[in-house]
N, CA, C and O atoms as CSV, one atom per row, in Angstrom:
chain,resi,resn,atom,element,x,y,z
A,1,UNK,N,N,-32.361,-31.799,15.288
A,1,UNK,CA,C,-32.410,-31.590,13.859
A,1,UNK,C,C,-31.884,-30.197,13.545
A,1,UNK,O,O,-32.108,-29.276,14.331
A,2,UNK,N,N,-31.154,-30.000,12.360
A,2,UNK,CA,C,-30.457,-28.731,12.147
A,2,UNK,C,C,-30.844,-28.458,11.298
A,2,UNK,O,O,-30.736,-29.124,10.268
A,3,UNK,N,N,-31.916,-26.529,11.458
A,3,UNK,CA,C,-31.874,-26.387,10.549
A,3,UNK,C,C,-31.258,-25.019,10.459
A,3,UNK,O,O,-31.198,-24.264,11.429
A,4,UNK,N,N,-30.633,-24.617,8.821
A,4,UNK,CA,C,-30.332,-23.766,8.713
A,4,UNK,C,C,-31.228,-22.340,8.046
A,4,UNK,O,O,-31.826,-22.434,6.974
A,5,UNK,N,N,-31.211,-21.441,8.614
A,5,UNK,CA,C,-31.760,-20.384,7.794
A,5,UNK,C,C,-30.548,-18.898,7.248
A,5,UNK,O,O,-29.324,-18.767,7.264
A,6,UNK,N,N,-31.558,-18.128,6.871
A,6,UNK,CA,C,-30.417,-16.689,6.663
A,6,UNK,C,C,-30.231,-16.217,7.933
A,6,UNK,O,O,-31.027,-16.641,8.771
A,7,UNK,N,N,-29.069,-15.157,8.433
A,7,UNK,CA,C,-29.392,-14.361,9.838
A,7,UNK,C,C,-30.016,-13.752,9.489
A,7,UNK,O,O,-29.702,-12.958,10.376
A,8,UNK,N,N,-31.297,-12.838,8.557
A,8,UNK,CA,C,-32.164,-12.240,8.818
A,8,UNK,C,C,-33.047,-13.062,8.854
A,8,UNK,O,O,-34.071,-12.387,8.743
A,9,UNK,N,N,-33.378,-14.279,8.954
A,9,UNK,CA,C,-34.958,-15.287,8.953
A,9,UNK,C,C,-34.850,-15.496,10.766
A,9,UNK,O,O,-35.684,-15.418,11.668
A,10,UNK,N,N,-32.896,-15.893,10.705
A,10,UNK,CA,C,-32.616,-16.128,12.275
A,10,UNK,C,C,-33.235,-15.231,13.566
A,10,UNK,O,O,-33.742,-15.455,14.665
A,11,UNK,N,N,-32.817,-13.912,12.614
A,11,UNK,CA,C,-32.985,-12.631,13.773
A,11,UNK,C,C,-34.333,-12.688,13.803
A,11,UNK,O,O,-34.876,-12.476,14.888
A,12,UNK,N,N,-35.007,-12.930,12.842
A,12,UNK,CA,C,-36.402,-12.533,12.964
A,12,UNK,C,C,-37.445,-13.810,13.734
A,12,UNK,O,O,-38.549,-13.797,14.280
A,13,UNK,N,N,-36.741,-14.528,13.526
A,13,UNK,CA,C,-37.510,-15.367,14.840
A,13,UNK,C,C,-36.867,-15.549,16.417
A,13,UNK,O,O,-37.328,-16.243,17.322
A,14,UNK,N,N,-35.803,-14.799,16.432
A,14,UNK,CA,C,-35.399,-14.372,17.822
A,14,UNK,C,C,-36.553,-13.316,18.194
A,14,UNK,O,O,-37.262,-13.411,19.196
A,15,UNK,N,N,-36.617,-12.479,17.405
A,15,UNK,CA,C,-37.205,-11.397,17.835
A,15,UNK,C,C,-39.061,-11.568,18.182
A,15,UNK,O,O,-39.699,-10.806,18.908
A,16,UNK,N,N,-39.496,-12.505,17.601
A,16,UNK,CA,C,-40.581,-12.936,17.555
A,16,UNK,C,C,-40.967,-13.354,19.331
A,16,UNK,O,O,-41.732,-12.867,20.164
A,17,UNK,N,N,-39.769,-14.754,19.337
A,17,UNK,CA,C,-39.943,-15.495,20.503
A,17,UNK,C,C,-39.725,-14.211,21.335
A,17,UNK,O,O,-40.789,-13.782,21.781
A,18,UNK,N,N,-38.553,-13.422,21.692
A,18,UNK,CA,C,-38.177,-12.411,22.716
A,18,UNK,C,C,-39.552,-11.694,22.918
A,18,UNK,O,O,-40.027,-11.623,24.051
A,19,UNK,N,N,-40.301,-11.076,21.665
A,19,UNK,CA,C,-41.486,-10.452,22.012
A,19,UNK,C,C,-42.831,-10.906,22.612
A,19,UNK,O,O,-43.816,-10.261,22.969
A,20,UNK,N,N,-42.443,-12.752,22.604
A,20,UNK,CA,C,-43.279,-13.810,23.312
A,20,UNK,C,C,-44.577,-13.610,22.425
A,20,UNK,O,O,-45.712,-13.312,22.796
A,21,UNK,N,N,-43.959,-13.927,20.786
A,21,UNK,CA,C,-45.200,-14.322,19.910
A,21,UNK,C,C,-45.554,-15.610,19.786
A,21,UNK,O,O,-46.684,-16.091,19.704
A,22,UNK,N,N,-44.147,-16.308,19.776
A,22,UNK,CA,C,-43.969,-17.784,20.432
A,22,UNK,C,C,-43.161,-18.108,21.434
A,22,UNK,O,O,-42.549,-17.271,22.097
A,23,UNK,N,N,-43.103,-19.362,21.612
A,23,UNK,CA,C,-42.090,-19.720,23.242
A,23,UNK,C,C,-41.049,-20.244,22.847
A,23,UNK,O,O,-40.039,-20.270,23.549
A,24,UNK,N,N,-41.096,-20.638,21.929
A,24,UNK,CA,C,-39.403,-21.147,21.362
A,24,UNK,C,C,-39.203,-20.822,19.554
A,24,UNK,O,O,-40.020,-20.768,18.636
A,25,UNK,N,N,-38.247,-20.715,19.596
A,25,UNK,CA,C,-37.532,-21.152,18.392
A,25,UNK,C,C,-38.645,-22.057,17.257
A,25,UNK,O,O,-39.288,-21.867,16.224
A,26,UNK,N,N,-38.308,-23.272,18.388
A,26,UNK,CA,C,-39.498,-24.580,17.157
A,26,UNK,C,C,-41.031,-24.087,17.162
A,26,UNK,O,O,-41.793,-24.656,16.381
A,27,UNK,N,N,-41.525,-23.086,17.975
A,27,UNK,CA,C,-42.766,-23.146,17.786
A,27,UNK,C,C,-42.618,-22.279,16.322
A,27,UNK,O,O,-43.204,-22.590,15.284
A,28,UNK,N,N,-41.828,-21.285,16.462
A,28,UNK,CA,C,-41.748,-20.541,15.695
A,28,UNK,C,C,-41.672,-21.058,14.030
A,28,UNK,O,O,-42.414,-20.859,13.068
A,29,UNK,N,N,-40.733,-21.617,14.164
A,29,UNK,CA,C,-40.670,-22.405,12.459
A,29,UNK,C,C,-41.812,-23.197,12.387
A,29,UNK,O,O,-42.506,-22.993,11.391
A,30,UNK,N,N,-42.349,-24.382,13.480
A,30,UNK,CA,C,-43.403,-25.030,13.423
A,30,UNK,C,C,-44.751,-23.885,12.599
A,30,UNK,O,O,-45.381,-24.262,11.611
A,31,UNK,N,N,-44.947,-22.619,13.206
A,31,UNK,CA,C,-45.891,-21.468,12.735
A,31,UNK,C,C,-45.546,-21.785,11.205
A,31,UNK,O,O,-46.318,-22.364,10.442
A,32,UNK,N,N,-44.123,-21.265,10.832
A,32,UNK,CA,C,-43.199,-20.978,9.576
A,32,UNK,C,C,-44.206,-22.294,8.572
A,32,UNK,O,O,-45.147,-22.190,7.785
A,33,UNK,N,N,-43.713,-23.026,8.906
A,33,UNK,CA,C,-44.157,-24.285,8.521
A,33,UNK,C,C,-45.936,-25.206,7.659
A,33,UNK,O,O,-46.139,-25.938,6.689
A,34,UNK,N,N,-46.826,-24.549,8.782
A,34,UNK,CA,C,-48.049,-24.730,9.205
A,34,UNK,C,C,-48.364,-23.461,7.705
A,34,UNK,O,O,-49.297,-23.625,6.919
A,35,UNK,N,N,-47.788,-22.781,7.651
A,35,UNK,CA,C,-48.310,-21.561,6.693
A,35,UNK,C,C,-47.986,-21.884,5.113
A,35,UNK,O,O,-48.672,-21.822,4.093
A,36,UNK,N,N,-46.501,-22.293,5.405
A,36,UNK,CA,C,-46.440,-23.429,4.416
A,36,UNK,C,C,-47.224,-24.415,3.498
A,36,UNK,O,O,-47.270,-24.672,2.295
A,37,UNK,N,N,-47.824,-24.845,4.655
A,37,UNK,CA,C,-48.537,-26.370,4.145
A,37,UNK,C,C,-50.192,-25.306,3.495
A,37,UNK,O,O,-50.741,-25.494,2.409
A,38,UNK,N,N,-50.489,-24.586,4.231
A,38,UNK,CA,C,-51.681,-23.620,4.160
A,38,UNK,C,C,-51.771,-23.215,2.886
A,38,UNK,O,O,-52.786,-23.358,2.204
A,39,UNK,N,N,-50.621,-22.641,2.464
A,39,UNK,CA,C,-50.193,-22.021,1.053
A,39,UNK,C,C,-50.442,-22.560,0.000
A,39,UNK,O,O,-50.970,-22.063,-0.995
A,40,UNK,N,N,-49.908,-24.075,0.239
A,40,UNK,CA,C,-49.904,-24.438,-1.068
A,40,UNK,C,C,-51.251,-25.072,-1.095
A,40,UNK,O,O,-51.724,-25.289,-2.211
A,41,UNK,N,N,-52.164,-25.508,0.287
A,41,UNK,CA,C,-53.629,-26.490,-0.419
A,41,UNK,C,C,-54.144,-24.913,-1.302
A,41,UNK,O,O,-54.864,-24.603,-2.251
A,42,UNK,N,N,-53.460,-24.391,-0.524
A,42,UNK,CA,C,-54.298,-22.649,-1.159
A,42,UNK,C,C,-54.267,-22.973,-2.660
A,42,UNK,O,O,-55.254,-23.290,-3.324
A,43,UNK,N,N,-52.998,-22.853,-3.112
A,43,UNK,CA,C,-52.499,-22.944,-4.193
A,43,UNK,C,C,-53.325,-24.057,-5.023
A,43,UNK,O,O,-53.972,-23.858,-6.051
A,44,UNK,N,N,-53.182,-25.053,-4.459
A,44,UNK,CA,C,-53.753,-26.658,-4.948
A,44,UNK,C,C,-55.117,-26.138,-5.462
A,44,UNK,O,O,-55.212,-26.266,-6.683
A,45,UNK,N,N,-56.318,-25.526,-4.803
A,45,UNK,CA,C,-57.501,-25.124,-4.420
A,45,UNK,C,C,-57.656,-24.333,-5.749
A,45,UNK,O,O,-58.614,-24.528,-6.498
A,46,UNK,N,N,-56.473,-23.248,-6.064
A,46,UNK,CA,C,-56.753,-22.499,-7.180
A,46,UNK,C,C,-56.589,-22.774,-8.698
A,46,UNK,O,O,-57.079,-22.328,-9.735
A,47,UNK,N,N,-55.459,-23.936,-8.272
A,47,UNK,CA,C,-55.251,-24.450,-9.500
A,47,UNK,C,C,-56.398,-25.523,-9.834
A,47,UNK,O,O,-56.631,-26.100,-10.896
A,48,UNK,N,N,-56.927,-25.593,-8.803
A,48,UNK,CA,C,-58.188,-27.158,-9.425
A,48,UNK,C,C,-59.427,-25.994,-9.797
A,48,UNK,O,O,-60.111,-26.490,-10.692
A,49,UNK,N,N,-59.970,-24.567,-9.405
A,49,UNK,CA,C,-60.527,-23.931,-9.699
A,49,UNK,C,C,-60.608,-23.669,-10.995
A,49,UNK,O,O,-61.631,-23.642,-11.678
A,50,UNK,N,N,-58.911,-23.371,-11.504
A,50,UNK,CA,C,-58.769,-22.604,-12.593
A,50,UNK,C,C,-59.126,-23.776,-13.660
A,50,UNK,O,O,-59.578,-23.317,-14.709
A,51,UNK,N,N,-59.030,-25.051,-13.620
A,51,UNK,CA,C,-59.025,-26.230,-14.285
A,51,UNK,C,C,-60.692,-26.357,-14.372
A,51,UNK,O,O,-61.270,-26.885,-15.323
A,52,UNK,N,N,-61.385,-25.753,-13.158
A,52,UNK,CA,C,-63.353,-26.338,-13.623
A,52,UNK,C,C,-63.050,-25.042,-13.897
A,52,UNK,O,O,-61.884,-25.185,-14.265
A,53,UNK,N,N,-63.342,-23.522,-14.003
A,53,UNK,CA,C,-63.475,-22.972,-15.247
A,53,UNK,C,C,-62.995,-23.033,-16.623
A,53,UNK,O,O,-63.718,-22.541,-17.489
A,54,UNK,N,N,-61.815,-23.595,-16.974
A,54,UNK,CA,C,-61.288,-23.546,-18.643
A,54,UNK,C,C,-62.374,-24.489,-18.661
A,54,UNK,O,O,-63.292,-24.295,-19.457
A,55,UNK,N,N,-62.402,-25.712,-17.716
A,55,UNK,CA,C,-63.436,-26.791,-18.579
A,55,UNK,C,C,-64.890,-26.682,-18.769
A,55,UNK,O,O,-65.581,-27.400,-19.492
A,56,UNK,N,N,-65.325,-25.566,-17.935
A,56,UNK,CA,C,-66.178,-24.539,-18.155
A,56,UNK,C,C,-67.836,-25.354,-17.027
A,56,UNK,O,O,-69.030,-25.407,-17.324
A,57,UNK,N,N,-67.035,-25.868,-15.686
A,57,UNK,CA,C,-67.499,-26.886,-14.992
A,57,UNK,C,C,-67.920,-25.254,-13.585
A,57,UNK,O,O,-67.337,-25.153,-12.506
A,58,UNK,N,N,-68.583,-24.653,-13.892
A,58,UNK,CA,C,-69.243,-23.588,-13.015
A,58,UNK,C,C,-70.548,-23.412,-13.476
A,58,UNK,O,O,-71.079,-24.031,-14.398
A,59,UNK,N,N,-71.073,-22.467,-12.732
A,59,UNK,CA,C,-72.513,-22.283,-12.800
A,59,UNK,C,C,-72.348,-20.451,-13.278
A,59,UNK,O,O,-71.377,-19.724,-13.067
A,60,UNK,N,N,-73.603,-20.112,-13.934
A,60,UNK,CA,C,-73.000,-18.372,-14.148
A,60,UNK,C,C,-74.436,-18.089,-13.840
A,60,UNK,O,O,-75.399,-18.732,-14.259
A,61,UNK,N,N,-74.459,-16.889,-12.938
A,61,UNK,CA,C,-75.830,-16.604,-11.778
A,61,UNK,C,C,-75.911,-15.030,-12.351
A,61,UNK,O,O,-74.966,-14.440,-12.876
A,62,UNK,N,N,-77.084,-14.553,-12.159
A,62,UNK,CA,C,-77.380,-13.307,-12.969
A,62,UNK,C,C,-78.089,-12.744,-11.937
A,62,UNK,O,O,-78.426,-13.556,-11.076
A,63,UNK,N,N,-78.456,-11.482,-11.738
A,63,UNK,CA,C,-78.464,-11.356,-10.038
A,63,UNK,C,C,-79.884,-11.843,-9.147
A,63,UNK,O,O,-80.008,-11.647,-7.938
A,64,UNK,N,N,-81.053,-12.608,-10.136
A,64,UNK,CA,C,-82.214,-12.866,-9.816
A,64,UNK,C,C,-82.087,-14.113,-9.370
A,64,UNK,O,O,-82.964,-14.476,-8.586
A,65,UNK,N,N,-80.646,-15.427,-9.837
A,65,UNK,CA,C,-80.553,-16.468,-10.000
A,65,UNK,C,C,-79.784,-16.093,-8.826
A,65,UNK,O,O,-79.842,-17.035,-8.035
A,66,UNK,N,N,-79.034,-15.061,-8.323
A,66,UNK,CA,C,-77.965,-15.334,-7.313
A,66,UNK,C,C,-78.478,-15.152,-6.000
A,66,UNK,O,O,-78.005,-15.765,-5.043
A,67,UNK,N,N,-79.574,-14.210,-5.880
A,67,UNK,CA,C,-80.329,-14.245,-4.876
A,67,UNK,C,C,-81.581,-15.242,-4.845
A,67,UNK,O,O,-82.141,-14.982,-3.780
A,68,UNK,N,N,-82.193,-16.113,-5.402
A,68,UNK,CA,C,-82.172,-17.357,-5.356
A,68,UNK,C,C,-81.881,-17.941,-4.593
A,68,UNK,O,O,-82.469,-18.065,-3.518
A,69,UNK,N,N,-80.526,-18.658,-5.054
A,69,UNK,CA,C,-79.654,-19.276,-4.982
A,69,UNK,C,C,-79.191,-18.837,-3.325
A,69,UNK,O,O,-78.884,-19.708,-2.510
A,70,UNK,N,N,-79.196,-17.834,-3.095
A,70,UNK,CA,C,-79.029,-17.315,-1.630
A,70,UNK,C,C,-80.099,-17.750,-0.222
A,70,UNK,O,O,-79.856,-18.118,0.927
A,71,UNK,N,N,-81.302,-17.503,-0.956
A,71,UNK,CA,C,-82.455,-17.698,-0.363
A,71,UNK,C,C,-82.547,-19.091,-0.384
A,71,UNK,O,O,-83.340,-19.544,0.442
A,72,UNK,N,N,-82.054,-19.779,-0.981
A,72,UNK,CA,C,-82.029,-21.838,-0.929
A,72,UNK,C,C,-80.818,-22.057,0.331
A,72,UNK,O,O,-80.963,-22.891,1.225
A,73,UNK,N,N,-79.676,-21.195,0.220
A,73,UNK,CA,C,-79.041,-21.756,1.611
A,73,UNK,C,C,-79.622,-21.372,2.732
A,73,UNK,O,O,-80.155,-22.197,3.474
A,74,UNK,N,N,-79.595,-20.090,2.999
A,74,UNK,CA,C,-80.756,-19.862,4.204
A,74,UNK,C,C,-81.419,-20.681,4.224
A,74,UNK,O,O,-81.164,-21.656,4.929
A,75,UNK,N,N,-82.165,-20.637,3.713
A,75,UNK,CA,C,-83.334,-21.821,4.357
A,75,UNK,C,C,-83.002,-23.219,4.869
A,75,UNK,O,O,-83.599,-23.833,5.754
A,76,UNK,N,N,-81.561,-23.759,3.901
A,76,UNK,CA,C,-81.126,-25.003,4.120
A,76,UNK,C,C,-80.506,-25.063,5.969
A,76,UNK,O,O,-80.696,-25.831,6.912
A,77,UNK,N,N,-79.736,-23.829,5.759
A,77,UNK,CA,C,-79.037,-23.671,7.243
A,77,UNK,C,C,-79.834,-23.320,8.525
A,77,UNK,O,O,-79.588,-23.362,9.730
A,78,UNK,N,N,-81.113,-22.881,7.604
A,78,UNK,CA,C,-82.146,-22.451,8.744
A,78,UNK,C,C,-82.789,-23.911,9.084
A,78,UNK,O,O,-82.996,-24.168,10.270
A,79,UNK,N,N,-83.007,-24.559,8.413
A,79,UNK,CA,C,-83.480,-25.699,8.853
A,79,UNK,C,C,-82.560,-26.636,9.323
A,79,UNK,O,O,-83.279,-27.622,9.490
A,80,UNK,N,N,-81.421,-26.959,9.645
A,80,UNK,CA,C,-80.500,-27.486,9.908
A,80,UNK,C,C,-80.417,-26.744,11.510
A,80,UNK,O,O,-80.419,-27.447,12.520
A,81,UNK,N,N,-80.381,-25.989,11.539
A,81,UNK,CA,C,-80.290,-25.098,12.496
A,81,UNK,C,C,-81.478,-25.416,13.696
A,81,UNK,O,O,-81.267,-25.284,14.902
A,82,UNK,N,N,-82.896,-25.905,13.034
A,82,UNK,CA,C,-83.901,-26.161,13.758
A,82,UNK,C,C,-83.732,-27.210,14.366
A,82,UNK,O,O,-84.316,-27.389,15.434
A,83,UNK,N,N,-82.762,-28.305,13.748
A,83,UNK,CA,C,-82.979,-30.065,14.002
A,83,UNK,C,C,-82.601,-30.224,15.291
A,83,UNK,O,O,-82.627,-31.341,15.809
């Protein structure tokens, strides 16, 4: 499969593999790639965020409610932790 890049994307994954960050070429874009896909659930993640706040689908914690709220996972993970 051919792909093309710039010679500075080129050089820079020569230089990668030569420094044995990866072992080839394909691992290298495969990395390229993988960060890619990473990016955008990123992206996906923020945009569905930004969509439950306008719709105003959050919780708003005040710092008695947030430590609370803290002290309920502990305990959840602490007991999970026991099983």
């Amino acid at each position: 499969m051919a792909t093309d890049l710039t010679p500075e994307n080129e050089k820079f994954i020569a230089e990668q593999v030569a420094q044995g960050t990866y072992e080839s070429r394909e691992d290298a874009l495969d990395a390229g790639v993988e960060l890619l896909r990473k990016h955008n659930q990123l992206v996906d993640r923020l945009t569905e965020s930004r969509r439950q706040l306008d719709a105003g689908e959050y919780t708003d914690y005040d710092d008695e409610s947030l430590t609370a709220r803290f002290d309920e996972l502990k305990r959840r993970v602490g007991s999970q932790e026991g099983e």
